[in-house]
RODO-2510 file (C-alpha; in nm, 4 decimals, decimal comma):
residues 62
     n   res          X          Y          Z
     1     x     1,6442    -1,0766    -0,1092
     2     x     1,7452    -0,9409     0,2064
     3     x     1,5694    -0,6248     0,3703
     4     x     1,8034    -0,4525     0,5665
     5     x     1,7202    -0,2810     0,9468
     6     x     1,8229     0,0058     0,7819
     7     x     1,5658    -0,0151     0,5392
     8     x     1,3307    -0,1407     0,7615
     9     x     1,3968     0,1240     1,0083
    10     x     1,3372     0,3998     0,7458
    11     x     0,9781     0,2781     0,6126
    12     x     0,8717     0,2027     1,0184
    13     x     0,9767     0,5482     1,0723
    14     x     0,6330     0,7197     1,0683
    15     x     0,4533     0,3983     1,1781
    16     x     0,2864     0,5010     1,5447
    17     x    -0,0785     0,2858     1,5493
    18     x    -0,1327    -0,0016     1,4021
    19     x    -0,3656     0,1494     1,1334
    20     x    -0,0254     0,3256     0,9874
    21     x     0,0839     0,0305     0,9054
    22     x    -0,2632    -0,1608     0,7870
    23     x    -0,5142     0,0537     0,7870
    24     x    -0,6711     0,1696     0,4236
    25     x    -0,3585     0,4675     0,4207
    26     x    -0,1360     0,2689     0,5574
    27     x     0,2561     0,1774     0,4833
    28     x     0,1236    -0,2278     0,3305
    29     x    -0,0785    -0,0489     0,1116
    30     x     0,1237     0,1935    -0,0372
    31     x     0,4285    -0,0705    -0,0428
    32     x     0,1880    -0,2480    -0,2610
    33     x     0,1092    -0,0282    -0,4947
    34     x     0,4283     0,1006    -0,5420
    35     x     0,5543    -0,2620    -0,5950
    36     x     0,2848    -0,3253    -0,8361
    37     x     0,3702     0,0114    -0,9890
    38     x     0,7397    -0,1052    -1,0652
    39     x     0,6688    -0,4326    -1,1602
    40     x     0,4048    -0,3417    -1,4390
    41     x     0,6665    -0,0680    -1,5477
    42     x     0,8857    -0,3005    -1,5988
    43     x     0,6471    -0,5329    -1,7884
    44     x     0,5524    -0,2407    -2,0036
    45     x     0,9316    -0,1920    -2,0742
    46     x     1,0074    -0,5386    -2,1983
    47     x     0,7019    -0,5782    -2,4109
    48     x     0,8104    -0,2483    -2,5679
    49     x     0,4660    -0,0739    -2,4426
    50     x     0,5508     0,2748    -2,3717
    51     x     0,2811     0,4791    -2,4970
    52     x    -0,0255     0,5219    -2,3581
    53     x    -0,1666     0,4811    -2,6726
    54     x    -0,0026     0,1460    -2,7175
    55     x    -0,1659     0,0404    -2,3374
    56     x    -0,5137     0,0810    -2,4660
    57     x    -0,4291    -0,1045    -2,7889
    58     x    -0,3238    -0,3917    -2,5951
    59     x    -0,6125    -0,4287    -2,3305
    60     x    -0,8237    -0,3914    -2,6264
    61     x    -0,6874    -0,7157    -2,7699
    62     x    -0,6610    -0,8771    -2,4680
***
């Protein structure tokens, strides 16, 4: 996948020190999470866990 400068430009936008980008409230972190997020949503989806009831049956099992 290709990021475009567009993109790019648009999540740099409020990036001014270098702890906006790394620091403990910075943009890497949040991109993170909000990748990790998505990608467990979507893990949740597939397996058909949608319930938070459902959630806590699983990690009990597991």
């Amino acid at each position: 996948m290709i990021i475009s400068k567009e993109i790019l430009d648009e999540l740099l936008k409020g990036v001014e020190r270098p702890e906006d980008l790394l620091g403990d409230a910075g943009l890497m972190k949040e991109l993170k999470i909000k990748l990790m997020e998505r990608m467990l949503g979507a893990v949740l989806s597939c397996s058909g866990l949608t319930q938070p009831l459902d959630i806590l049956l699983c990690e009990a099992v597991v």
